[in-house]
N, CA, C and O of each residue as an XYZ file, in Angstrom:
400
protein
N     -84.598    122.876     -0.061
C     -83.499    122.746      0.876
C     -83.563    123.930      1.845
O     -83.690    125.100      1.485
N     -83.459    123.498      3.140
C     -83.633    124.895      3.836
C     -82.613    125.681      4.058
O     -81.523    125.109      4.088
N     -82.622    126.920      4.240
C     -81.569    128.088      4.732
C     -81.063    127.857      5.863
O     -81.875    128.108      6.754
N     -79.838    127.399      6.330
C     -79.081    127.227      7.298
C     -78.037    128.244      7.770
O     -76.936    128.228      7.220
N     -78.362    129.373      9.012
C     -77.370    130.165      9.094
C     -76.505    130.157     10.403
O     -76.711    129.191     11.138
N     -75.695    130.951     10.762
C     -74.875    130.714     12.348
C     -75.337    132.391     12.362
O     -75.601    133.131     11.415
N     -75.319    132.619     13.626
C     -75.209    133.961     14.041
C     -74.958    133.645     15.551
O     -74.637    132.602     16.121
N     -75.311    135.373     16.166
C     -74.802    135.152     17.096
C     -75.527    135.945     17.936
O     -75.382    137.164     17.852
N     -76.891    135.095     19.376
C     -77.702    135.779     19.847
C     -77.667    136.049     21.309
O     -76.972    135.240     21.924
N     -78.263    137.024     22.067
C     -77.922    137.110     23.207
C     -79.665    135.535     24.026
O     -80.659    135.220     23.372
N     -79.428    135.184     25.000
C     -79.908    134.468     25.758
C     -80.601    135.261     26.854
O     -79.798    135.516     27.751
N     -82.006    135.810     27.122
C     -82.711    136.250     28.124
C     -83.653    135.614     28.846
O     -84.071    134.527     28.448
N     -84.010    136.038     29.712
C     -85.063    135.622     30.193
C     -86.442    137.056     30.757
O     -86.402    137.995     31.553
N     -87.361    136.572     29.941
C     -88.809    137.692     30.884
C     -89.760    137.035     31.284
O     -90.254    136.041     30.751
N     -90.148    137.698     32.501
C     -91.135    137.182     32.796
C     -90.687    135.341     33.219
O     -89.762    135.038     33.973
N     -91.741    134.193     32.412
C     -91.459    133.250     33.094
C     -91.086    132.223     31.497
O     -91.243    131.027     31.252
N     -90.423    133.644     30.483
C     -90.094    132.912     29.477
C     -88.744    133.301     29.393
O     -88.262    134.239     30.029
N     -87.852    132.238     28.236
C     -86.867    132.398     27.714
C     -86.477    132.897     26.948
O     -86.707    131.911     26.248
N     -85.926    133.743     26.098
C     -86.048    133.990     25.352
C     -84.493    134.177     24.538
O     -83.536    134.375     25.287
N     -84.225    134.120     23.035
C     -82.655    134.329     22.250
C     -82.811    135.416     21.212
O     -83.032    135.184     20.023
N     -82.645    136.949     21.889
C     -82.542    137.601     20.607
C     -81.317    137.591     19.850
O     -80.157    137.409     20.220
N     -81.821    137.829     18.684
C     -80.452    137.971     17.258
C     -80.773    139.076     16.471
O     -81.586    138.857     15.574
N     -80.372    140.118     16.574
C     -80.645    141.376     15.702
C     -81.736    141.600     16.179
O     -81.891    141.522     17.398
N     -82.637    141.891     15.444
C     -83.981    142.203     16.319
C     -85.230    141.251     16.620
O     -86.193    141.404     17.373
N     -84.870    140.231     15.772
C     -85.757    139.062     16.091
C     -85.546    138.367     17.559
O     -84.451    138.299     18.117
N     -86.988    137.775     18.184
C     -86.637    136.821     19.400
C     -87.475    135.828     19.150
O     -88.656    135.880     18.806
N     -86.622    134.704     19.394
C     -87.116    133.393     19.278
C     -87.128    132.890     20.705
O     -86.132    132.968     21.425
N     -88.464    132.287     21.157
C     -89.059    131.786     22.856
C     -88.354    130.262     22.656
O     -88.602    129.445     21.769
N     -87.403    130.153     23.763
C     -86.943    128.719     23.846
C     -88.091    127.848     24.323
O     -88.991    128.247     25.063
N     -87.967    126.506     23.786
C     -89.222    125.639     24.110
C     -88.572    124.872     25.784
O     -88.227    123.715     26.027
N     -88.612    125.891     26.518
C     -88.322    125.449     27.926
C     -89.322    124.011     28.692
O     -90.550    124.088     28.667
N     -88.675    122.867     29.283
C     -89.678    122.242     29.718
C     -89.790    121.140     28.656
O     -89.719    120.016     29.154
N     -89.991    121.173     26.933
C     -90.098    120.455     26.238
C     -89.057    119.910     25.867
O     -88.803    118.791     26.313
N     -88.043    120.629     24.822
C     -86.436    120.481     24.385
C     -85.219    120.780     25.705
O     -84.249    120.061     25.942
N     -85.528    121.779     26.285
C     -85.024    121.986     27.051
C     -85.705    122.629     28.871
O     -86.753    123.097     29.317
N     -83.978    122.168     29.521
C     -84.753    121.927     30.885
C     -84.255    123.607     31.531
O     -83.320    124.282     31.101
N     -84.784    123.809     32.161
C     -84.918    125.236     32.648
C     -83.354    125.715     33.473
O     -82.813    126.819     33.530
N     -82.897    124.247     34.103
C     -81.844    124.364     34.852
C     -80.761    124.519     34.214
O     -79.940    125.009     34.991
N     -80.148    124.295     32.800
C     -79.890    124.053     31.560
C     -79.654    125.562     31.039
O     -78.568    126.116     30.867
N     -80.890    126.060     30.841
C     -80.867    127.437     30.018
C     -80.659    128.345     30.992
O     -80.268    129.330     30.366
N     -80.681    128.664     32.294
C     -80.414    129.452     32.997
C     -79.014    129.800     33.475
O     -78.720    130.852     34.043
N     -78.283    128.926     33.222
C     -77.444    129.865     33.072
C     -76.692    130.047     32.491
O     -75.490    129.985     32.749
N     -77.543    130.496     30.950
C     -77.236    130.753     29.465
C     -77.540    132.306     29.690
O     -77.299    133.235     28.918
N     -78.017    132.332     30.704
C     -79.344    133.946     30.873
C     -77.892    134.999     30.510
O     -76.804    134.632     30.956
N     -77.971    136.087     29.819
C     -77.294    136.968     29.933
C     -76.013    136.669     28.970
O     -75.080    137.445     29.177
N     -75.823    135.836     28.107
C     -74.998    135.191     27.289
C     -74.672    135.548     26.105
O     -75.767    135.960     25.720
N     -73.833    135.725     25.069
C     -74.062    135.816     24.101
C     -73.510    134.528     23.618
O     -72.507    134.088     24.182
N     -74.133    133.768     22.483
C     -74.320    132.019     21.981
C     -73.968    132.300     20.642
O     -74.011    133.475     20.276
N     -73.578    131.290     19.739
C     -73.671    130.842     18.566
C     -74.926    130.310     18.583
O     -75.152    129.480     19.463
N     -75.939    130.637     17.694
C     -77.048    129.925     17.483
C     -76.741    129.542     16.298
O     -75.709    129.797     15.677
N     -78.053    128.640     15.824
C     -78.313    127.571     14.133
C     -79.736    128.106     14.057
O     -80.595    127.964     14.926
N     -79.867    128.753     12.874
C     -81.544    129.470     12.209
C     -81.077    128.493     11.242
O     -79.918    128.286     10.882
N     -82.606    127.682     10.718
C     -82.705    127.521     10.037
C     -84.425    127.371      9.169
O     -85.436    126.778      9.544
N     -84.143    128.227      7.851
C     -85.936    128.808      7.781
C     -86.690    129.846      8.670
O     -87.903    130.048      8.727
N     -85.694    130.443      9.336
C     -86.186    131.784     10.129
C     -86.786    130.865     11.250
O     -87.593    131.366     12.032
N     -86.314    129.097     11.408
C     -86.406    128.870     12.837
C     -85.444    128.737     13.650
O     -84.449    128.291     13.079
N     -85.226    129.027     15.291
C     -83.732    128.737     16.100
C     -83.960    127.050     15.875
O     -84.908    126.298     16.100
N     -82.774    126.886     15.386
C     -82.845    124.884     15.534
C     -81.972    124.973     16.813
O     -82.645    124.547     17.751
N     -80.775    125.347     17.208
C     -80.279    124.652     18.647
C     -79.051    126.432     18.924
O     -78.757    127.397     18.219
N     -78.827    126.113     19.894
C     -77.817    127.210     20.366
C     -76.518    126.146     20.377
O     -76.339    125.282     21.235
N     -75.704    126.397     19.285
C     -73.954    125.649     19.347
C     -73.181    126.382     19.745
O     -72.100    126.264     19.168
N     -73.221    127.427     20.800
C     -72.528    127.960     21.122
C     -72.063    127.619     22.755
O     -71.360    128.353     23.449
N     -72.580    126.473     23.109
C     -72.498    125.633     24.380
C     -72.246    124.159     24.229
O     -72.928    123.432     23.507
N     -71.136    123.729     25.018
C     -71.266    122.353     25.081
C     -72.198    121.661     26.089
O     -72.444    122.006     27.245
N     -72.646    120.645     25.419
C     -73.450    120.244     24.688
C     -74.325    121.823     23.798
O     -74.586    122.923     24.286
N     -74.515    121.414     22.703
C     -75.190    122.535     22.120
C     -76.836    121.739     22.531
O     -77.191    120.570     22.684
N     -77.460    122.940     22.590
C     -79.138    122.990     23.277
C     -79.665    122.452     21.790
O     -79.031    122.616     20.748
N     -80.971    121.768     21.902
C     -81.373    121.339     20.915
C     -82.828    122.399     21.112
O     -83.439    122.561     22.168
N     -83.123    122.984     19.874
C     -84.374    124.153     20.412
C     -85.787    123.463     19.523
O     -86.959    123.603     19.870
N     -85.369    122.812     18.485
C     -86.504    122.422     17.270
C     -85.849    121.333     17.008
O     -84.618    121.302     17.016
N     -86.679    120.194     16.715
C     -86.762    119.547     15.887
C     -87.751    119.100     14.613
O     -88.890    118.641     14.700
N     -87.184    119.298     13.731
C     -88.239    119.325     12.006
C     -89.078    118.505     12.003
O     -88.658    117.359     11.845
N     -90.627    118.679     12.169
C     -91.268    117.510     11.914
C     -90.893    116.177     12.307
O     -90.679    115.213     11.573
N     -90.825    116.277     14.020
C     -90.266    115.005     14.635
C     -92.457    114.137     14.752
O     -92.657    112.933     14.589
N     -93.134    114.732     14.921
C     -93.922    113.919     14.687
C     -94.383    113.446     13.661
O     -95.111    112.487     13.917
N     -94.279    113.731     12.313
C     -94.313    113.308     11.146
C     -93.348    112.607     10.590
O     -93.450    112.036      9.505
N     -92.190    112.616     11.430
C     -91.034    111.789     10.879
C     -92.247    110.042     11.863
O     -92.844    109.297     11.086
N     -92.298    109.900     12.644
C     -93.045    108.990     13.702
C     -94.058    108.522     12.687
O     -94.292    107.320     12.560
N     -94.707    109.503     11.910
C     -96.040    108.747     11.151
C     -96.406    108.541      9.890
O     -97.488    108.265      9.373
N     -94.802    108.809      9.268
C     -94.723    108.030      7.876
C     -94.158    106.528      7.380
O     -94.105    105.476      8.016
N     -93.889    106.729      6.460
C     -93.183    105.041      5.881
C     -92.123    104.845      6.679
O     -92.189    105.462      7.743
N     -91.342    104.307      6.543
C     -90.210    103.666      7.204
C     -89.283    104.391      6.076
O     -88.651    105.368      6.478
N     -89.139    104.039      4.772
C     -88.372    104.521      3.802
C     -88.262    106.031      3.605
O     -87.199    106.579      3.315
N     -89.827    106.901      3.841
C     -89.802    108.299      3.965
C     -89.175    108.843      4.759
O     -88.389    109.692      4.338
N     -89.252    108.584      6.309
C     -88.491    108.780      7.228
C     -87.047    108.596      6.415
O     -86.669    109.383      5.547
N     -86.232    107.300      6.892
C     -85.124    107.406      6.424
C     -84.670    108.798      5.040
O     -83.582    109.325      5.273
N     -85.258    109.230      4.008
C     -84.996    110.199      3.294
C     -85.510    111.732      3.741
O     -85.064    112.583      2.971
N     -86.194    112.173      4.616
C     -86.652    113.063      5.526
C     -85.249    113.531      6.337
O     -84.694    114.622      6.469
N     -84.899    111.948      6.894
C     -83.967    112.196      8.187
C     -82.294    112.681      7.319
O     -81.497    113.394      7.928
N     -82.015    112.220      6.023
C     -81.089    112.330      5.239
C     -81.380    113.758      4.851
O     -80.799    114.542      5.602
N     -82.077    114.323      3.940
C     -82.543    115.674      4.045
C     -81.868    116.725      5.247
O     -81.160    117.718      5.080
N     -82.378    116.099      6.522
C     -81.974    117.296      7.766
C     -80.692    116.982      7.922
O     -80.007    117.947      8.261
N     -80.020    115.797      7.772
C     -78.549    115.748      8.350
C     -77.642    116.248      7.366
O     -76.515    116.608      7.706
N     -78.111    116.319      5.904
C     -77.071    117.051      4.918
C     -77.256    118.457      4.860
O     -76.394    119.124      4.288
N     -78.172    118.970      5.326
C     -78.327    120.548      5.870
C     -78.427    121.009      7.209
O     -78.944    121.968      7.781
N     -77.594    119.760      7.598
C     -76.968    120.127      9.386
C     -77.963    120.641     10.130
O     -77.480    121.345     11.017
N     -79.390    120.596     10.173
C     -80.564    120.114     11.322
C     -80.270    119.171     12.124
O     -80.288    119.248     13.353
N     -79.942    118.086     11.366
C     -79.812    116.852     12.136
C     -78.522    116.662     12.437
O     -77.802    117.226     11.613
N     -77.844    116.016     13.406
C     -76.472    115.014     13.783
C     -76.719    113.779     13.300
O     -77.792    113.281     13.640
N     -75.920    113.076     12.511
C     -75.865    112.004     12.512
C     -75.649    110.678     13.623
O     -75.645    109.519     13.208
């Protein structure tokens, strides 16, 4: 079951990346992929509720709409059973990765 935590990180930007520190860790937003640049900018300079979970950022909930930053094995959810999936996807939504 993974480690699900809230904290609370600031939102930067260097250079031509994004970036969310939390204590001393920084996690690079997946700009462009999960999220759109127009979106996170002007998060720049912020301090957010983020979601770690497994020492990964899953989304910043500290914005409405909350940013979606990761999703768990979204291509392996795509290339298993039908039934695995469904218990995969149950997995992330009872340890609040996922929304139902």
């Amino acid at each position: 079951m993974p480690k699900v935590q809230t904290a609370i990180g600031k939102v930067s930007r260097v250079g031509g990346k994004y970036l969310v520190t939390v204590g001393r860790k920084k996690y690079t937003l997946p700009v462009g992929t999960l999220i759109s640049r127009e979106l996170i900018s002007g998060a720049v300079g912020q301090e957010l509720e983020v979601t770690i979970a497994n020492n990964t950022l899953v989304a910043i909930s500290g914005r409405r709409p909350p940013i979606t930053c990761y999703i768990p094995a979204v291509s392996l959810l795509n290339e298993v059973e039908p039934e695995v999936q469904a218990a995969l996807r149950a997995v992330y939504t009872k340890a609040g990765i996922l929304e139902d």
